[in-house]
LUMROGU-837777 format. One record per atom (N, C-alpha, C, O): x, y, z. Coordinates in steps of 0.05 Angstrom, whole numbers, padded with zeros to 5 digits, always signed. Example, Ala and Ser with C-alpha at 12.3 -4.5 7.8 and 13.67 -1.06 7.14 Angstrom:
% residues 2
+00264-00114+00156;+00246-00090+00156;+00264-00066+00156;+00285-00066+00169;+00257-00045+00142;+00273-00021+00143;+00258+00001+00157;+00268+00023+00161;
% end
This chain:
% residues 226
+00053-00386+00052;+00031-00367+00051;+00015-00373+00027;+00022-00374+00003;-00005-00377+00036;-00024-00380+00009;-00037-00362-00009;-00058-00350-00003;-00024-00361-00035;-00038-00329-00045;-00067-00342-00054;-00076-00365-00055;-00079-00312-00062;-00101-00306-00067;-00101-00312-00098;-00082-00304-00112;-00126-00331-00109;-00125-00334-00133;-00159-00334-00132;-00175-00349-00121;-00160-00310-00149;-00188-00303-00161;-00191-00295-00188;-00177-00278-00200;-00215-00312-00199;-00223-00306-00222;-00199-00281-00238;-00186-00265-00224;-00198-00282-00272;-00192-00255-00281;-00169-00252-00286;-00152-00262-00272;-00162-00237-00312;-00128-00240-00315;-00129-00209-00330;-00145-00210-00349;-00118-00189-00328;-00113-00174-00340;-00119-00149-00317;-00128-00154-00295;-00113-00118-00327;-00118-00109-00303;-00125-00080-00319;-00118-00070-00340;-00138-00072-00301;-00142-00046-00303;-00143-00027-00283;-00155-00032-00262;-00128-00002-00288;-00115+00018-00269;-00149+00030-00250;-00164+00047-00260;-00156+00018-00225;-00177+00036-00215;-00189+00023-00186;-00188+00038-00166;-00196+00005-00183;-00203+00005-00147;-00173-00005-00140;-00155-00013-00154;-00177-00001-00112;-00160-00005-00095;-00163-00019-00071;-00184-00024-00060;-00134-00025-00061;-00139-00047-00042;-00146-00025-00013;-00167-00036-00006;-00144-00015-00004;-00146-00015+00028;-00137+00015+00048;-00121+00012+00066;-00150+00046+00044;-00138+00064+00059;-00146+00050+00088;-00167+00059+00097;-00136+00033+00103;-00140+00030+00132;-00122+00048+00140;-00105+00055+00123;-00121+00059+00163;-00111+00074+00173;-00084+00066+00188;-00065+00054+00178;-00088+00078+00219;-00062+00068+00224;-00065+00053+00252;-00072+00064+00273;-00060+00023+00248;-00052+00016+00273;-00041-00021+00253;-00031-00039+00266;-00016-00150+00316;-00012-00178+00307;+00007-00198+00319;+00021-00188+00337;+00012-00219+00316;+00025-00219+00341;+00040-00249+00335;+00026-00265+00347;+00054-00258+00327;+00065-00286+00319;+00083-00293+00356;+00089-00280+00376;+00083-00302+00353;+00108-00322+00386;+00125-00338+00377;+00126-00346+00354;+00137-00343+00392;+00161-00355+00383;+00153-00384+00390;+00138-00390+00408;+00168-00403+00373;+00163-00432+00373;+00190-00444+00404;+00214-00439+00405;+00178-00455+00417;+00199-00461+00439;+00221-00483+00430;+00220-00495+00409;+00235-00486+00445;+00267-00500+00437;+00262-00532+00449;+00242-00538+00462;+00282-00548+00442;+00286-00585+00450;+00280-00574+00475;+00287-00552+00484;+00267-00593+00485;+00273-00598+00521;+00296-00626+00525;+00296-00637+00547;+00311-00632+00507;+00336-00646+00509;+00353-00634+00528;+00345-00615+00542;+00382-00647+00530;+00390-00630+00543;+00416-00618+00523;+00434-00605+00533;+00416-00625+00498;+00432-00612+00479;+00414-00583+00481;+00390-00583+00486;+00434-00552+00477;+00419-00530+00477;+00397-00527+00448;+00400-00529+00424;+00378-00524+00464;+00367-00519+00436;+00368-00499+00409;+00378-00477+00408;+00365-00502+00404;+00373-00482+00371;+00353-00453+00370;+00328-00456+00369;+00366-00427+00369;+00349-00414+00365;+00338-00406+00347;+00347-00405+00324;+00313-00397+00354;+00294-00388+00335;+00296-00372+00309;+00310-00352+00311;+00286-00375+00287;+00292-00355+00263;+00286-00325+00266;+00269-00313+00279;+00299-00319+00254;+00280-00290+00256;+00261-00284+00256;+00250-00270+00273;+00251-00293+00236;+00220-00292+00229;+00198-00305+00249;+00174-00301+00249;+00214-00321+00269;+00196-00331+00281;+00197-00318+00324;+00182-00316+00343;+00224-00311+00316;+00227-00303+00348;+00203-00278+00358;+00192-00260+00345;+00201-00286+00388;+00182-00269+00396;+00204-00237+00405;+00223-00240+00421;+00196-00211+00392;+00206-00192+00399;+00204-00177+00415;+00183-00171+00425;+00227-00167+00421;+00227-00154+00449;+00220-00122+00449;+00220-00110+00471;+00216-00108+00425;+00213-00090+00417;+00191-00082+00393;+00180-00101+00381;+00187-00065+00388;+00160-00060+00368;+00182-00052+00336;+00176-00058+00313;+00208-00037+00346;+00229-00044+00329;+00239-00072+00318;+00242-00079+00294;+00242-00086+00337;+00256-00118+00326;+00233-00130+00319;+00236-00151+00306;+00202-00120+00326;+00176-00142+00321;+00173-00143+00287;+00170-00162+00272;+00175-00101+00276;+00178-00103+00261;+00198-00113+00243;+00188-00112+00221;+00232-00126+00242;+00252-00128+00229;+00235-00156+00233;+00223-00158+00212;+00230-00178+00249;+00230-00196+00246;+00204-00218+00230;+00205-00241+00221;+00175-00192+00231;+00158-00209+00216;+00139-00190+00209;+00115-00197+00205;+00149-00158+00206;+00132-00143+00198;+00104-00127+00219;+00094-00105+00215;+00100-00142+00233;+00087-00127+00247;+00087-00108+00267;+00106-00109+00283;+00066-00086+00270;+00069-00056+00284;+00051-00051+00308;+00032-00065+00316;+00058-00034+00316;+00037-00024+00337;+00018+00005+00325;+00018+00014+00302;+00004+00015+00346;-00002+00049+00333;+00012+00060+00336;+00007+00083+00330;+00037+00057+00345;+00068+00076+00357;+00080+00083+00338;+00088+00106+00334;+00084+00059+00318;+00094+00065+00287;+00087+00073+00271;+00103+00071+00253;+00058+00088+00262;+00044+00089+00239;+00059+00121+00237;+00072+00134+00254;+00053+00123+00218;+00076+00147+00215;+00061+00156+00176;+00055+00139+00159;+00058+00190+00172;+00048+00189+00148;+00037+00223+00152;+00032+00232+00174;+00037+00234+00136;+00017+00258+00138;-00016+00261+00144;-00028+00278+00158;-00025+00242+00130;-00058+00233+00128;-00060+00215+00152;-00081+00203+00150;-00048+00208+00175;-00049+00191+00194;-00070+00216+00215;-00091+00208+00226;-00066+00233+00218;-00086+00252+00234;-00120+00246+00217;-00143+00249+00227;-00116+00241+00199;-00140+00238+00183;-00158+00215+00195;-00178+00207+00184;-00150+00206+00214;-00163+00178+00216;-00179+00191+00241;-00170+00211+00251;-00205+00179+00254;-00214+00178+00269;-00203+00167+00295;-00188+00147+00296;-00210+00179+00314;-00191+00176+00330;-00210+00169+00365;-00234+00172+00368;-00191+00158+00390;-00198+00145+00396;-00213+00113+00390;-00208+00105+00367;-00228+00097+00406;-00241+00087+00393;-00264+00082+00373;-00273+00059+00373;-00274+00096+00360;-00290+00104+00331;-00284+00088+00317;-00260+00083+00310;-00303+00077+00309;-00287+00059+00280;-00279+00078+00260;-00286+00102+00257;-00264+00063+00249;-00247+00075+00228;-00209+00077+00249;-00187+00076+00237;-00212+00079+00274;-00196+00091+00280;-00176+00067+00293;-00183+00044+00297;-00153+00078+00298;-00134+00048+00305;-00140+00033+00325;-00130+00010+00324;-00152+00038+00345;-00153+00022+00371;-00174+00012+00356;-00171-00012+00357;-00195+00017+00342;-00216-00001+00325;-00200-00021+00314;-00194-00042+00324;-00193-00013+00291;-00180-00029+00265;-00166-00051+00275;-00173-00074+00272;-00143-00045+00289;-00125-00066+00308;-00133-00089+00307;-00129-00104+00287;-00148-00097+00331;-00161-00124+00323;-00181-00131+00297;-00201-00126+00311;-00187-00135+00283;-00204-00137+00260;-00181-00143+00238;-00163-00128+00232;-00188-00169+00227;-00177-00176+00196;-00177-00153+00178;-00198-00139+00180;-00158-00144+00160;-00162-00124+00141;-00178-00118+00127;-00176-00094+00123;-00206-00135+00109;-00214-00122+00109;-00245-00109+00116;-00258-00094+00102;-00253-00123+00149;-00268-00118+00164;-00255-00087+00176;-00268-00068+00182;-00232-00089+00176;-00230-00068+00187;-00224-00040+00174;-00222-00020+00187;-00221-00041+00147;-00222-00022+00124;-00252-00018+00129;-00258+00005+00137;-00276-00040+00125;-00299-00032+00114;-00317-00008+00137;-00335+00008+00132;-00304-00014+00159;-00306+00024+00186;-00287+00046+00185;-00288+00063+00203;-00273+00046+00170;-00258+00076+00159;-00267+00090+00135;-00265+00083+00111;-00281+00115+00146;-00290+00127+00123;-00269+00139+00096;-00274+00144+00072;-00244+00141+00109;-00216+00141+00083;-00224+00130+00071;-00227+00142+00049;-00237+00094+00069;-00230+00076+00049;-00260+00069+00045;-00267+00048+00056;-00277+00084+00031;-00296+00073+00021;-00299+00066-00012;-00320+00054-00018;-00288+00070-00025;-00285+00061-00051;-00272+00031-00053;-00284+00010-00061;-00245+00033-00044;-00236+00010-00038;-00250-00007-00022;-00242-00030-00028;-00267-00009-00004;-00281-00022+00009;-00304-00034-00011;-00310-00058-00009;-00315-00020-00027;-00338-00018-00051;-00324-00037-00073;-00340-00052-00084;-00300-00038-00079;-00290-00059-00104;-00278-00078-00085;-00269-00097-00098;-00274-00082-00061;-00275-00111-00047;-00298-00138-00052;-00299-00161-00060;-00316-00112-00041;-00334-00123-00047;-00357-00140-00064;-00373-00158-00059;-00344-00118-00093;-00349-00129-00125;-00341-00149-00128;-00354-00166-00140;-00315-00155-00117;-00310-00178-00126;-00300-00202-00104;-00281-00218-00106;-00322-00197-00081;-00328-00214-00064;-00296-00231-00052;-00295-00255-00049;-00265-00208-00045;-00257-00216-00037;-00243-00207-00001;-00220-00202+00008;-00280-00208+00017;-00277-00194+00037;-00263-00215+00047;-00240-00209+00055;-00273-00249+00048;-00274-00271+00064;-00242-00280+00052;-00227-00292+00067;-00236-00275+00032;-00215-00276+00017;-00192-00261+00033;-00176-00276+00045;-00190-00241+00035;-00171-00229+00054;-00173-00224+00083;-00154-00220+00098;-00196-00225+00088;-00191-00236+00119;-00190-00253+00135;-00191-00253+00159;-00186-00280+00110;-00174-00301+00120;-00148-00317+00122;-00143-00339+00131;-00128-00290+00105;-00098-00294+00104;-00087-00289+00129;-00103-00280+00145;-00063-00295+00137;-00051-00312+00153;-00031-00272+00167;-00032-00260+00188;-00016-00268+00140;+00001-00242+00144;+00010-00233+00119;+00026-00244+00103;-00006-00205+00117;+00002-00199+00092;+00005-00169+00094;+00003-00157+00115;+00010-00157+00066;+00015-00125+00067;+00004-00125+00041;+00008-00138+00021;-00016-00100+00053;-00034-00082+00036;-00026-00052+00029;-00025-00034+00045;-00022-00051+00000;-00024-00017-00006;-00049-00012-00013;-00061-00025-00030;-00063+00012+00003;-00090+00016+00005;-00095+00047-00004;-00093+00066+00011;-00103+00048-00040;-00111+00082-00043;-00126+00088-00030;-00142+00071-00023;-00128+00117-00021;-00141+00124-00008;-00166+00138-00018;-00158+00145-00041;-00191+00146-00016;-00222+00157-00036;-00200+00173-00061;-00198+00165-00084;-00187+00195-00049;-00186+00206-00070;-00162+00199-00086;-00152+00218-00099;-00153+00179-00088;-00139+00162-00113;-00154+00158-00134;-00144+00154-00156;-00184+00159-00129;-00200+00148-00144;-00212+00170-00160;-00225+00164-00181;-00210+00192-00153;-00215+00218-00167;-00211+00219-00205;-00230+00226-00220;-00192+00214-00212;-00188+00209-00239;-00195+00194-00256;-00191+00197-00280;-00211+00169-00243;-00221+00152-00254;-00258+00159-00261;-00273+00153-00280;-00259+00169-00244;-00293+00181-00239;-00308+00162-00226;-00298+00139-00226;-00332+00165-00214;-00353+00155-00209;-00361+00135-00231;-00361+00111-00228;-00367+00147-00255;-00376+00124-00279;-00365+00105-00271;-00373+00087-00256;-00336+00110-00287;-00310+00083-00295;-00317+00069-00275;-00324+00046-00280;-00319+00081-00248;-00310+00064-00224;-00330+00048-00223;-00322+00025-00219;-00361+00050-00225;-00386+00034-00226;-00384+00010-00254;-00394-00012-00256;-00369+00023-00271;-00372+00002-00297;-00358-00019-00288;-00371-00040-00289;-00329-00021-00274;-00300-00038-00265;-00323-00060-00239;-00325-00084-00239;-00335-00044-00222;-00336-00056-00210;-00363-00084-00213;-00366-00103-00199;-00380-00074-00241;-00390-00086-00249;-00375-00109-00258;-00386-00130-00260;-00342-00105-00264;-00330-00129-00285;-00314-00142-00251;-00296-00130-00240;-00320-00156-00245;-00300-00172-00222;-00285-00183-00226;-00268-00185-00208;-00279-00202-00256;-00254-00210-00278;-00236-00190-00273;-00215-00193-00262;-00249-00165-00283;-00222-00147-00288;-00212-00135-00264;-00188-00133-00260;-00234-00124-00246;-00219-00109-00215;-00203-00129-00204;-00180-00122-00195;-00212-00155-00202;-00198-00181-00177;-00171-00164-00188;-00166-00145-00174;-00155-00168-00208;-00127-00174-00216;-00113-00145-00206;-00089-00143-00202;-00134-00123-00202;-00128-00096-00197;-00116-00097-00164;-00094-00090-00155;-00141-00108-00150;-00139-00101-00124;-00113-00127-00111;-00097-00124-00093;-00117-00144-00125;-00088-00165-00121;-00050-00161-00118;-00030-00170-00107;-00063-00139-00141;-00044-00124-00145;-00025-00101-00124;-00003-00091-00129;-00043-00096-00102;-00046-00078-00084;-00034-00096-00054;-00025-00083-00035;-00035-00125-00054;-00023-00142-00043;-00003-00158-00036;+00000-00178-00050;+00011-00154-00021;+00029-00176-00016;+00034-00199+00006;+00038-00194+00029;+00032-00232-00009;+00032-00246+00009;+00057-00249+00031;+00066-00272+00032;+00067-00232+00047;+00080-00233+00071;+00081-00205+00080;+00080-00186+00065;+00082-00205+00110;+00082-00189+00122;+00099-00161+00128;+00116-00170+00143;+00103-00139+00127;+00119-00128+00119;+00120-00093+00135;+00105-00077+00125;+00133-00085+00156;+00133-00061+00163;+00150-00041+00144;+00163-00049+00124;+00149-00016+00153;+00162-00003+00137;+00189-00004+00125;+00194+00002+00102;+00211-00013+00147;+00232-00021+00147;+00248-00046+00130;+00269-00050+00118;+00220-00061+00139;+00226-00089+00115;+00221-00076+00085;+00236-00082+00066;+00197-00058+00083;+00198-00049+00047;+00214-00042+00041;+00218-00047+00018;+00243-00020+00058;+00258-00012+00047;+00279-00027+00042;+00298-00022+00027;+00275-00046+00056;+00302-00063+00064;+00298-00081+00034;+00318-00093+00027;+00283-00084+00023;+00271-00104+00008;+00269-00079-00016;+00288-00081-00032;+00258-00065-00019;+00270-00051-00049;+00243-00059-00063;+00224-00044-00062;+00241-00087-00076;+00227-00095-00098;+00207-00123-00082;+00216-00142-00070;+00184-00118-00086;+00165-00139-00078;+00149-00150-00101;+00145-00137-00121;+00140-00172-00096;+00126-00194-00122;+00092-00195-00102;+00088-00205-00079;+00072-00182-00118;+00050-00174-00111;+00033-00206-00116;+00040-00224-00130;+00008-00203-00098;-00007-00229-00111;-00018-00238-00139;-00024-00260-00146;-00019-00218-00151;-00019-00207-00182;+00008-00221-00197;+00017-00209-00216;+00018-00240-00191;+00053-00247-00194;+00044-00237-00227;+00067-00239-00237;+00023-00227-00252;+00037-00220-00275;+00028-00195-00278;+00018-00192-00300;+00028-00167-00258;+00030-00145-00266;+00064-00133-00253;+00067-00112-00240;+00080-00149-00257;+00102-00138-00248;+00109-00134-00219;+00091-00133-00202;+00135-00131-00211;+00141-00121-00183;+00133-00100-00177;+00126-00084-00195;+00132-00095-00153;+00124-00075-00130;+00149-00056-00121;+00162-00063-00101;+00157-00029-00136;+00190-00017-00126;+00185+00003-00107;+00173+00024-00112;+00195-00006-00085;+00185+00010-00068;+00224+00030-00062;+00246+00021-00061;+00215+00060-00059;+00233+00080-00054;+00231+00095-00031;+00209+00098-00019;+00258+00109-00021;+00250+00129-00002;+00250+00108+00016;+00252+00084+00011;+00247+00126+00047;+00242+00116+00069;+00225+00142+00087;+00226+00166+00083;+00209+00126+00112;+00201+00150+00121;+00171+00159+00114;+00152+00143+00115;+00166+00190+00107;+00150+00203+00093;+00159+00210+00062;+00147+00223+00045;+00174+00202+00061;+00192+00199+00030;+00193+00177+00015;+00204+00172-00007;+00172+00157+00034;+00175+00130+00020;+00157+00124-00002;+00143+00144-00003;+00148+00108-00022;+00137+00106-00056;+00147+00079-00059;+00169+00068-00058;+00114+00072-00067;+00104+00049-00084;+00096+00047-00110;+00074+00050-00119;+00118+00041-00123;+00112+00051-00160;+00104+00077-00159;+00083+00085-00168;+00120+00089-00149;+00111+00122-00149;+00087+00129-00131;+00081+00152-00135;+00076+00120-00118;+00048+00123-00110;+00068+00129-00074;+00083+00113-00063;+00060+00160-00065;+00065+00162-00043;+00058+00144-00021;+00044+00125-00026;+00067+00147+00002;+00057+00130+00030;+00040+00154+00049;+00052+00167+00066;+00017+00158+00045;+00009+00177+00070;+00000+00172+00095;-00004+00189+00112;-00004+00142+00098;-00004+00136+00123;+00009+00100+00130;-00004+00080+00125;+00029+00100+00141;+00044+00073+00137;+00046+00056+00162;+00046+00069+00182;+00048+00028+00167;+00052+00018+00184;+00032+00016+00203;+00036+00013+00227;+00005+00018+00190;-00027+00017+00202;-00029-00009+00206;-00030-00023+00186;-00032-00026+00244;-00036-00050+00241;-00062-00056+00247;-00079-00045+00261;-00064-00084+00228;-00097-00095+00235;-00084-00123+00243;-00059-00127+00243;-00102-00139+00251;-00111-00166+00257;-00081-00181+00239;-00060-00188+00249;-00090-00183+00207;-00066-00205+00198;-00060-00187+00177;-00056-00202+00158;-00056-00158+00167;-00049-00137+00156;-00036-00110+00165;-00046-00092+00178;-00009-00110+00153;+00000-00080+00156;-00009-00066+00133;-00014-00078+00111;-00012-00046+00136;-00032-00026+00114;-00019-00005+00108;-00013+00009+00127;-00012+00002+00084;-00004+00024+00084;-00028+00041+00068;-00048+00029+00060;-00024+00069+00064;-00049+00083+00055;-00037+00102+00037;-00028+00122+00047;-00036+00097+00008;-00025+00105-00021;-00041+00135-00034;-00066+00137-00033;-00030+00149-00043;-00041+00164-00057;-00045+00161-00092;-00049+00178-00109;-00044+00138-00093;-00052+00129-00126;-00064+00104-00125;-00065+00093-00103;-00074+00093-00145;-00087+00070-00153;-00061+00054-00171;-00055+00060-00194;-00049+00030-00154;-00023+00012-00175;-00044+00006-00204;-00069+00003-00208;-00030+00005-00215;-00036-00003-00246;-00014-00024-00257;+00008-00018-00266;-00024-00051-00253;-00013-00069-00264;+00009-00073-00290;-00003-00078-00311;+00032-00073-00291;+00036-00076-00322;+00056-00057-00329;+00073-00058-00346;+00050-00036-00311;+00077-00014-00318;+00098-00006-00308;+00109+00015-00313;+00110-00032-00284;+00130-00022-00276;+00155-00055-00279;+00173-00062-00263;+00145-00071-00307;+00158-00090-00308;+00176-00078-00323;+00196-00090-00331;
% end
């Protein structure tokens, strides 16, 4: 997986990666046509027979799974913003039609990493949602996004290069973000109980194109959970 390396090293607590809402598809690599049996497939790679085993084996969801309190919040039917929208669409084409995530959509942009993430392969996004951004203000948030040095390392931070449903975060505990120097990613709880550096899950297991999304009630801040 190829991470994201953009400009900027240091970070500051304030845009965010991605409220997409809630809603990919890998196959399985086929076996020798020898006539020794062929060897089966990894996990990671087998095609699943379930939206359960799709997720254990490479992270990805359907709209069946998204699961969250703020998941009614999304627009619904096809509307953009809403999952049968988002679904197909790279992450963050498909953030930039949900009205949840217009801030975060706004410091993507600052720092010009639309083409950047929607050209990753499979990844997982924690995405604050507008009002994460509440404490920061309108100002702050226009000054940061003027600095693209300093947001890149923010919103990187909000990423992880592999793919990941709910089950795998828990199963996994601790994740290494594209930011590899604002510390790991501790993820707790399961469920509607589940937390990313403390930062709730209000809407989880949102699939896009080459992104599971989850949708955070805080802004990660690099640096404080090494």
């Amino acid at each position: 997986m190829t991470k994201l390396r953009v400009a900027g090293i240091g970070v500051i607590a304030v845009a965010a990666l991605s409220l997409t809402a809630c809603s990919g598809s890998d196959t399985a690599s086929s076996g020798s046509s020898s006539s020794a049996p062929a060897p089966a497939p990894s996990s990671s790679m087998a095609a699943p027979s379930s939206s359960a085993d799709q997720g254990a084996s490479n992270g990805m969801t359907t709209n069946a799974d998204v699961f969250g309190p703020a998941c009614s919040q999304l627009p619904q039917g096809s509307a953009p913003g809403s999952l049968d929208s988002m679904g197909p669409q790279p992450v963050a084409s498909a953030a930039s039609t949900n009205p949840l995530l217009t801030k975060l959509v706004a410091a993507v942009k600052a720092t010009n990493l639309v083409d950047t993430l929607n050209s990753q392969q499979a990844i997982t996004v924690f995405a604050p949602a507008d009002p994460a951004f509440a404490a920061l203000g309108d100002a702050k948030f226009n000054e940061l996004a003027g600095k693209p040095a300093e947001l890149a390392p923010i919103l990187q931070y909000h990423v992880v290069g592999k793919r990941y449903d709910a089950k795998g975060l828990a199963a996994a505990g601790s994740l290494e973000s594209l930011n590899t120097a604002g510390g790991p990613l501790k993820i707790e709880g399961t469920g509607d109980n589940m937390t990313v550096n403390g930062a709730k899950i209000l809407c989880g297991n949102i699939p896009t194109k080459n992104a599971t999304v989850f949708v955070i009630d805080k802004v990660l801040t690099p640096g404080t959970n090494k």
